[in-house]
VEXDREN-2710 file (C-alpha; in Angstrom, 1 decimal):
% VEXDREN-2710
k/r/px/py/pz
1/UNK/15.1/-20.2/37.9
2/UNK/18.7/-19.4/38.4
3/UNK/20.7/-16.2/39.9
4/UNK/23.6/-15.1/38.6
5/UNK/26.2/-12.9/41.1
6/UNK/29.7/-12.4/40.3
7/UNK/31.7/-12.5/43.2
8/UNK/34.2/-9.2/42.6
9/UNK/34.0/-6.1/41.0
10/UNK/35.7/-3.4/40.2
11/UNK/34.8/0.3/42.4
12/UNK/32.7/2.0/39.9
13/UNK/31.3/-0.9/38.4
14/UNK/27.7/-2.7/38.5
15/UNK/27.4/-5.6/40.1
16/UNK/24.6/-7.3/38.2
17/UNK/22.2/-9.7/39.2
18/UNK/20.8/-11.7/36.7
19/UNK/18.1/-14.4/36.5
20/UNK/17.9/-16.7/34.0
21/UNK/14.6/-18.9/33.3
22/UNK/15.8/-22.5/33.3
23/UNK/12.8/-24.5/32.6
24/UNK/9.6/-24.2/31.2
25/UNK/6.8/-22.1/33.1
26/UNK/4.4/-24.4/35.9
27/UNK/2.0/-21.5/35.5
28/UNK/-1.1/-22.4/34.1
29/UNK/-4.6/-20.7/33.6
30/UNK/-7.6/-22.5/34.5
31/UNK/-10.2/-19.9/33.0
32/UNK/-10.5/-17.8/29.7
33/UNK/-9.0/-14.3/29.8
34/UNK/-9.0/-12.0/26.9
35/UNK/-5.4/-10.8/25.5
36/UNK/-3.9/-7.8/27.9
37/UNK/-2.5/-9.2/31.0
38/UNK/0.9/-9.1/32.3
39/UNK/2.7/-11.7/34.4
40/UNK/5.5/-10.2/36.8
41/UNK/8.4/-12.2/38.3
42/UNK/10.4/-10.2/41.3
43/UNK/13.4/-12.2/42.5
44/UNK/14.2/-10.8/45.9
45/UNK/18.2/-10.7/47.4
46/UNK/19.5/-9.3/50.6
47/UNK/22.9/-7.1/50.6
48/UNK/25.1/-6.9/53.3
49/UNK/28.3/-5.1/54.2
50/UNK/29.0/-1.9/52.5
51/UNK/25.0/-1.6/51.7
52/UNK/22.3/-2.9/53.9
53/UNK/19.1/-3.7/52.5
54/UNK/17.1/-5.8/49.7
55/UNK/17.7/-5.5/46.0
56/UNK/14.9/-6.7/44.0
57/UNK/14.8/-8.0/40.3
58/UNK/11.7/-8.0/37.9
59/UNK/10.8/-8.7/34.4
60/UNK/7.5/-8.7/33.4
61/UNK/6.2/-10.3/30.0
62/UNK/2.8/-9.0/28.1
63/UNK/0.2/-12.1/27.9
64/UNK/-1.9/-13.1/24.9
65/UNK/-5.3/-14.6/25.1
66/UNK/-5.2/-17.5/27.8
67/UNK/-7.8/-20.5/27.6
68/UNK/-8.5/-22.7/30.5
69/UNK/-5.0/-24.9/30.3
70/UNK/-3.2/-22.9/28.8
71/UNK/0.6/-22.4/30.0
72/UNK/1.8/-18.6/31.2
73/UNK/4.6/-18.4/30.3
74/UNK/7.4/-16.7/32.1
75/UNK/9.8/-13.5/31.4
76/UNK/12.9/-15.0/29.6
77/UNK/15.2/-12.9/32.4
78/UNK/15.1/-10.8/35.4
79/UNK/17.6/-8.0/35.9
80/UNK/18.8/-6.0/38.6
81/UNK/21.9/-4.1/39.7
82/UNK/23.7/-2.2/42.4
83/UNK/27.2/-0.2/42.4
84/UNK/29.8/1.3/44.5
85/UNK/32.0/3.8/44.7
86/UNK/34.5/2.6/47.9
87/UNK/36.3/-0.6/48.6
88/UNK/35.1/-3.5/50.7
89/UNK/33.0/-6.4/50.8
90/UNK/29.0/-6.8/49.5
91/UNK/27.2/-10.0/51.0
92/UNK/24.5/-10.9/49.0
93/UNK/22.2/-13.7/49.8
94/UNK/19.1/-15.2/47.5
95/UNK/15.4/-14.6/48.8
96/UNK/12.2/-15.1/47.6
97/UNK/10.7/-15.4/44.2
98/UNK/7.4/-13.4/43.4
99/UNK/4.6/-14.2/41.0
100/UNK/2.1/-11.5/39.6
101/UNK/-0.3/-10.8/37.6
102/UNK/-2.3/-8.3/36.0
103/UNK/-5.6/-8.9/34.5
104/UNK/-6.7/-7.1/31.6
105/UNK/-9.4/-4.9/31.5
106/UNK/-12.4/-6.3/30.7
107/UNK/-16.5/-6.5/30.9
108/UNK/-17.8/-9.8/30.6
109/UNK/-22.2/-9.7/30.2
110/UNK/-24.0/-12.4/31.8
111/UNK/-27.2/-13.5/31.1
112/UNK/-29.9/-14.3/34.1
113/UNK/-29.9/-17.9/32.8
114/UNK/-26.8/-19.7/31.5
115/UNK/-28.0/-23.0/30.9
116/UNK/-30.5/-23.0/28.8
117/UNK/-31.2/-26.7/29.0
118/UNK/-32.3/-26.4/32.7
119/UNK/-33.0/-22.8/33.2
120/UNK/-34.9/-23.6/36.8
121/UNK/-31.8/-24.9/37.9
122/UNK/-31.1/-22.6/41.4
123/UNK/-27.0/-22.4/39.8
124/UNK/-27.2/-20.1/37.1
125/UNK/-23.4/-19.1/36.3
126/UNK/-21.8/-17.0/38.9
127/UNK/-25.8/-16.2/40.0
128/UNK/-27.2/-18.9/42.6
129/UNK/-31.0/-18.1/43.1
130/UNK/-33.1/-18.7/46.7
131/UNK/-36.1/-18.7/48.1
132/UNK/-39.4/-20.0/46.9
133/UNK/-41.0/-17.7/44.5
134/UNK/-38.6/-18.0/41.3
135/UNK/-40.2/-18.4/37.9
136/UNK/-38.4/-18.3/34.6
137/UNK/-39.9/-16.9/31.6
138/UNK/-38.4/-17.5/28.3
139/UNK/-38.7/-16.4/24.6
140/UNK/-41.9/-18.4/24.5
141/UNK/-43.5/-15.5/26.3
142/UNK/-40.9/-12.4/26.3
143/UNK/-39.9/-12.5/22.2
144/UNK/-39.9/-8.6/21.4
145/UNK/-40.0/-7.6/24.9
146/UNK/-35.9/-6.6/24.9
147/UNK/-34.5/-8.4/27.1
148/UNK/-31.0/-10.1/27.0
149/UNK/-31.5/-13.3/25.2
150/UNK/-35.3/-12.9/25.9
151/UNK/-35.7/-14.3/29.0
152/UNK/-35.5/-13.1/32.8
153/UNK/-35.9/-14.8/36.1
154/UNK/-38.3/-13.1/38.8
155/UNK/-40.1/-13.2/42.3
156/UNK/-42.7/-11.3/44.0
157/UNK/-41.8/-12.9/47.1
158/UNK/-40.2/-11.1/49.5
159/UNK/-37.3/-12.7/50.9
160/UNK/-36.0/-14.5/47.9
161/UNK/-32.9/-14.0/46.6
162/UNK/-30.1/-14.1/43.8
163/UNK/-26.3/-14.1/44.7
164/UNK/-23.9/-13.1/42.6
165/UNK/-20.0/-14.4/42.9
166/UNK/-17.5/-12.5/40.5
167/UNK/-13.5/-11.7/41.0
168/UNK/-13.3/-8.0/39.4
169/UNK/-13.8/-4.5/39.9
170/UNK/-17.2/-3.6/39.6
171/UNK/-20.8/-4.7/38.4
172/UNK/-23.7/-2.8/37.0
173/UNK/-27.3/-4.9/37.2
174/UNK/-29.5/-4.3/34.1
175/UNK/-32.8/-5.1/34.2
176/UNK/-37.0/-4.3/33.3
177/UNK/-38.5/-0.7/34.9
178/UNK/-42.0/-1.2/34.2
179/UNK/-45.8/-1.1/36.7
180/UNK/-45.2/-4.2/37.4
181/UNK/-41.8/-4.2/38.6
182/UNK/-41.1/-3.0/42.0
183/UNK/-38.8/-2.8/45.0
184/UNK/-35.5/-4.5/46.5
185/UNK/-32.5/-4.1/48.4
186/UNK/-28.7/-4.9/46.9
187/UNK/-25.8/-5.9/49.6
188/UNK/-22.5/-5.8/49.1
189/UNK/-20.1/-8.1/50.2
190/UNK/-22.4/-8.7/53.1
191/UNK/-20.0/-10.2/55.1
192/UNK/-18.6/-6.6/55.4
193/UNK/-21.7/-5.5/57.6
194/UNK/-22.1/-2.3/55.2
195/UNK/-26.0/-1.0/55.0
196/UNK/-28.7/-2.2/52.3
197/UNK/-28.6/0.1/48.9
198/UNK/-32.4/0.1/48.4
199/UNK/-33.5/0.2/44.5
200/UNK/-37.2/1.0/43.4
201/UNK/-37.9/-0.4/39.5
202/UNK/-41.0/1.1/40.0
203/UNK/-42.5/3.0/36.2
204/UNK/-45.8/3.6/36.6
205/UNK/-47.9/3.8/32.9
206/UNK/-45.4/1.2/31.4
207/UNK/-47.2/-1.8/30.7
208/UNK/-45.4/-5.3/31.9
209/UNK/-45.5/-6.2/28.1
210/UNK/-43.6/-3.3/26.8
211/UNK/-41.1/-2.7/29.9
212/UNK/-38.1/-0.3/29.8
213/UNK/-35.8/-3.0/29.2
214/UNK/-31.6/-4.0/30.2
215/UNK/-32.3/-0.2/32.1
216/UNK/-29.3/0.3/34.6
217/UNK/-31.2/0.6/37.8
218/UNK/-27.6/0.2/40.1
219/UNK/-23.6/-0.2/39.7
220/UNK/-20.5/-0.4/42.1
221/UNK/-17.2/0.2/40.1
222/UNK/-14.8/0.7/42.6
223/UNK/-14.3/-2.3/44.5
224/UNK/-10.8/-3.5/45.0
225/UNK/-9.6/-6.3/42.5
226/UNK/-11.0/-9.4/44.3
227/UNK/-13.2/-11.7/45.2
228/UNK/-16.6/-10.1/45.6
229/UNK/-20.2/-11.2/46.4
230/UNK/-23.7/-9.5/45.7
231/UNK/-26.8/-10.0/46.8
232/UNK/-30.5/-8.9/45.4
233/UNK/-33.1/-9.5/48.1
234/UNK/-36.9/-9.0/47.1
235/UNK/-38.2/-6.4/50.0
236/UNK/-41.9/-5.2/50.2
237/UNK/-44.0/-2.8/47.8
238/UNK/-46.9/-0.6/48.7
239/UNK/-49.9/-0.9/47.4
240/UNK/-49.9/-4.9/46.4
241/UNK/-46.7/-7.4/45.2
242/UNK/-44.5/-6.7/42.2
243/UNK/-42.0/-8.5/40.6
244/UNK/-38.2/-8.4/40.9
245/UNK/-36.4/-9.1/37.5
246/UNK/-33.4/-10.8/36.9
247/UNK/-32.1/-10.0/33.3
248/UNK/-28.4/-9.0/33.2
249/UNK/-25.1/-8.2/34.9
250/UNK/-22.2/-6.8/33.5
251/UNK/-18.8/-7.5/35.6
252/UNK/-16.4/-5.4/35.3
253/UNK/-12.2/-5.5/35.5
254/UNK/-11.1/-1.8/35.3
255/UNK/-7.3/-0.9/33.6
256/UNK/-5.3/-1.7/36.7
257/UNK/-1.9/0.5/37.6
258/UNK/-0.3/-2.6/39.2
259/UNK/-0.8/-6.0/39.6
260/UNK/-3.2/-7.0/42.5
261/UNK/-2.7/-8.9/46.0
262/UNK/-5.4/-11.2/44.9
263/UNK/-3.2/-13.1/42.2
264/UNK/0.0/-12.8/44.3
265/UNK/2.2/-16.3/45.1
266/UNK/5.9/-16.1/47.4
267/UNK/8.1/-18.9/46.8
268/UNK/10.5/-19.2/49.8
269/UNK/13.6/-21.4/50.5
270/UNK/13.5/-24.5/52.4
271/UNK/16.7/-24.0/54.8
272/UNK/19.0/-21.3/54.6
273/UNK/19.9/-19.9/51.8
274/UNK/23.8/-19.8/51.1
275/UNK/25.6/-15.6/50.4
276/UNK/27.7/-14.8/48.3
277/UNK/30.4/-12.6/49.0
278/UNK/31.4/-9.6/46.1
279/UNK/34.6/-8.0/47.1
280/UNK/34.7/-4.6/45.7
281/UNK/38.4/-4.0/44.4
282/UNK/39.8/-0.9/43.3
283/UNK/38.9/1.1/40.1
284/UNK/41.2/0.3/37.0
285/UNK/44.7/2.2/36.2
286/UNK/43.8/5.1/34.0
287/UNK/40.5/5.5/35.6
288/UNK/38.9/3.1/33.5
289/UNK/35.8/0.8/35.0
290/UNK/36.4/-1.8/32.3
291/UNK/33.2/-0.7/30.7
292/UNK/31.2/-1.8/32.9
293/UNK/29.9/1.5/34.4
294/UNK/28.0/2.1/37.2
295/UNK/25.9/5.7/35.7
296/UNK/25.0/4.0/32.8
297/UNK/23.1/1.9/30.7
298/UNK/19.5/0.9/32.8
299/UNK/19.7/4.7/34.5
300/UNK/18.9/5.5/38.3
301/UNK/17.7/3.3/40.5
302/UNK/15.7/4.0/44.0
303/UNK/17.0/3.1/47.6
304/UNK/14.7/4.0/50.3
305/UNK/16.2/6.9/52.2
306/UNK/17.3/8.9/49.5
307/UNK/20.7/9.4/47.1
308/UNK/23.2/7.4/48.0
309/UNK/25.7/7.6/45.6
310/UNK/27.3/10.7/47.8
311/UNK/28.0/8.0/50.5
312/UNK/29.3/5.1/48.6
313/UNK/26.5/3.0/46.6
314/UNK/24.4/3.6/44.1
315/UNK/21.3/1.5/43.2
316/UNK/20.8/0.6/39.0
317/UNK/17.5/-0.3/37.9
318/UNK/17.8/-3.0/35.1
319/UNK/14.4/-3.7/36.1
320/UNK/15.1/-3.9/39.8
321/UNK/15.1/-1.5/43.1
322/UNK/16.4/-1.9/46.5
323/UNK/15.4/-0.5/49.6
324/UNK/18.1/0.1/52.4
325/UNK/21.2/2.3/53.2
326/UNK/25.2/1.8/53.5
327/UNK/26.5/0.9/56.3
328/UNK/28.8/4.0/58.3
329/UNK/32.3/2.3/57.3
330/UNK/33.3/-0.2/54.8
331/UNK/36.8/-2.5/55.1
332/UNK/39.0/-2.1/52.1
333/UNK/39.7/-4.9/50.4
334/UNK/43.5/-5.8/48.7
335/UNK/44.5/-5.1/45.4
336/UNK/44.0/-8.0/42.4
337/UNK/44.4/-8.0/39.2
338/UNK/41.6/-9.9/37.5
339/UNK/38.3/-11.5/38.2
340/UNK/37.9/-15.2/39.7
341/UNK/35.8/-17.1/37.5
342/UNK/32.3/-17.9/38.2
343/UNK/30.9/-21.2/40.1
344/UNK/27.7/-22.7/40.5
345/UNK/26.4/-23.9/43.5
346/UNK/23.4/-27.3/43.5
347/UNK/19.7/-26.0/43.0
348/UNK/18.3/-24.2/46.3
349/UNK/14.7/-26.1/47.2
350/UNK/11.8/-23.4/47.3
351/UNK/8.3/-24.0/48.5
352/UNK/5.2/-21.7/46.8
353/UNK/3.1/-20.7/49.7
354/UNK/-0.1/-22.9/49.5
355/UNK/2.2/-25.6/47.2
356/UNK/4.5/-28.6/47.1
357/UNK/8.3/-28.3/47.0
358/UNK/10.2/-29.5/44.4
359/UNK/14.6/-29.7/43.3
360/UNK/17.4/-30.5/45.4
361/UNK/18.3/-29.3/49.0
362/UNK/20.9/-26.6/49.3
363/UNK/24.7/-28.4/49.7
364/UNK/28.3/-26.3/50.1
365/UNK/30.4/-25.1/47.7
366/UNK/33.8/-23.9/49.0
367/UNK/35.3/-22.3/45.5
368/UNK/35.8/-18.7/46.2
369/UNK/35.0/-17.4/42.3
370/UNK/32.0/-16.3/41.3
371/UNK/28.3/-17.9/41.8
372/UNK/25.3/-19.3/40.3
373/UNK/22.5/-19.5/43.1
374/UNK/19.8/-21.9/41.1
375/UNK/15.6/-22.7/42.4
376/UNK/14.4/-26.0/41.9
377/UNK/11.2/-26.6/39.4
378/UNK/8.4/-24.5/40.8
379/UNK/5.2/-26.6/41.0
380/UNK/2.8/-23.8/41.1
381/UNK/0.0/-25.2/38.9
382/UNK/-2.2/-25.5/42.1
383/UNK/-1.6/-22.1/43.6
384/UNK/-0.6/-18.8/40.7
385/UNK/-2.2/-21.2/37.8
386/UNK/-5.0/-22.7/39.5
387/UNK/-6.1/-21.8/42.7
388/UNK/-5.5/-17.8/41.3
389/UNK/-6.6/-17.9/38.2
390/UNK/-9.7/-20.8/38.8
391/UNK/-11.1/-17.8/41.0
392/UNK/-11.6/-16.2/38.0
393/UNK/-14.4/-19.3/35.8
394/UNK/-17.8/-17.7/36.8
395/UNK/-16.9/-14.6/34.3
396/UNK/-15.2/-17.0/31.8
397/UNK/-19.0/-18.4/31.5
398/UNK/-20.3/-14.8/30.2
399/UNK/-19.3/-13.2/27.0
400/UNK/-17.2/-10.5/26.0
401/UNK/-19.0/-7.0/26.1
END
């Protein structure tokens, strides 16, 4: 990606920070998601002088159906923007670059068995089953019974166990109620030391041939977008053994407000990063900003400690925000009567967190006019597109409910 910042303004006028895409995306998705998500880019500067603080940049770009493979593609430009209203000198120096993404909402069913072809295999999907007692029963012997795909796995030994490993929200576990059905205990996350939810799918008078089938007998829907694991433990019944039944699970992604930590990847320079200095020069004869105004177009922006357009600066959105406050004084600058033109300095080598570096280290540049602040090729195919997004296969194995 590459920054645009012109290096002098006019008081009144926006001083706009633009990124431009520059090749295609590295972003790739290793697992299926339904159309809905969104893919957010933040470019991240630091301003100095008559305004300290960061100004961000972000464009976001809607996201179609994604197969495992498949290239996300990025925003074709970020946009950010931040004005003055005195005389002086802005420093403005290139930061990071943040990836994020927001999954869509979704509930993906998953059957007790997903391969049918070995259905006693202990990996079944996202559901790895332990302990000794595990039977599977198929359509052979459950046709008509209702239950998904008309099979289940079960135990009456106490002890065994399935675990269940989703990324999402939340999960609801459907299964038989019937006499023959009985008790067991559901941790979540059990890493997290939190107590046993106990579950009885006890019916007494339903025979095991006719059970109460896919009933919800227990759901969690407000975990935090993640990685999350569950799992069922067989516990003891009164009065003789009964059965704990696998049948289904539905995992759940709820609408989310903003895109979550989980999916989150920083690319940051390698070396220092070289500022740009914008020297704010006096408004235009007349009164004029040369139409570049700094109250309109993208509307308000948001600075941390409240309006400061009173003091000296004001903060544009364009898709951006900063967070900061002007300084106490700022140094007039002399009088000119046009704008330098713009320069470019070499590509500025970032490395993703987790990922490989690629481009060109950073060299000098000595023309005083305007600047072009460029990031290398982003190799992030192992970190946003596939270490993120790979988390994600277990639910891609299920079907759309």
């Amino acid at each position: 990606m590459q920054v645009s910042i012109p290096t002098s303004v006019r008081v009144g006028e926006r001083i706009p920070l633009e990124w431009k895409v520059l090749t295609e995306s590295p972003l790739f998705s290793s697992a299926k998601f339904p159309a809905g998500g969104r893919l957010t880019v933040t470019g991240k500067v630091n301003v100095t002088g008559l305004w300290q603080g960061d100004l961000d940049s972000t464009g976001s770009k809607d996201v179609g159906e994604l197969a495992p493979g498949a290239r996300l593609e990025l925003p074709a430009g970020l946009s950010g923007s931040v004005a003055t209203s005195k005389e002086g000198k802005l420093s403005i120096t290139p930061g990071d670059l943040v990836f994020d993404f927001t999954p869509p909402a979704e509930n993906v069913v998953v059957n007790d068995t997903t391969n049918l072809k070995q259905p006693t295999n202990a990996i079944q999907g996202p559901t790895t089953y332990a302990g000794t007692g595990w039977v599977y029963s198929g359509k052979d012997v459950r046709a008509g019974w209702g239950d998904l795909d008309e099979d289940v796995h079960a135990t009456t030994a106490v002890g065994d166990t399935a675990t269940v490993d989703f990324v999402g929200t939340g999960i609801e576990f459907r299964s038989e109620r019937s006499e023959d059905t009985g008790n067991l205990e559901i941790h979540v996350d059990p890493a997290s030391g939190g107590a046993p939810i106990k579950v009885n799918a006890h019916e007494a008078g339903v025979p095991r041939t006719q059970p109460l089938a896919q009933e919800l007998l227990w759901s969690k829907l407000d975990l935090e977008y993640g990685a999350h694991r569950v799992t069922f433990r067989k516990s003891a019944d009164e009065g003789g053994q009964r059965y704990m039944v696998m049948d289904r699970l539905n995992l759940i992604t709820r609408a989310l407000p903003a895109p979550p930590k989980y999916f989150r990847t920083t690319c940051e320079y390698q070396g220092t990063a070289l500022p740009t200095v914008v020297q704010v020069l006096p408004a235009a004869s007349g009164g004029s900003n040369g139409g570049n105004g700094g109250n309109g177009g993208n509307g308000g922006g948001q600075v941390t400690d409240g309006d400061d357009s009173a003091r000296g600066v004001i903060v544009l959105s364009g898709g951006g925000y900063g967070h900061g406050a002007p300084t106490e004084t700022a140094s007039p600058t002399p009088k000119a009567s046009k704008t330098p033109k713009a320069r470019t300095t070499p590509q500025v080598r970032v490395t993703p967190k987790g990922g490989a570096h690629t481009g060109e280290a950073p060299q000098n540049d000595v023309d005083a006019g305007g600047a072009l602040i460029g990031y290398g090729v982003l190799t992030l195919g192992a970190v946003a597109g596939g270490f993120a997004l790979r988390r994600r296969r277990s639910l891609g194995r299920g079907r759309a409910g």
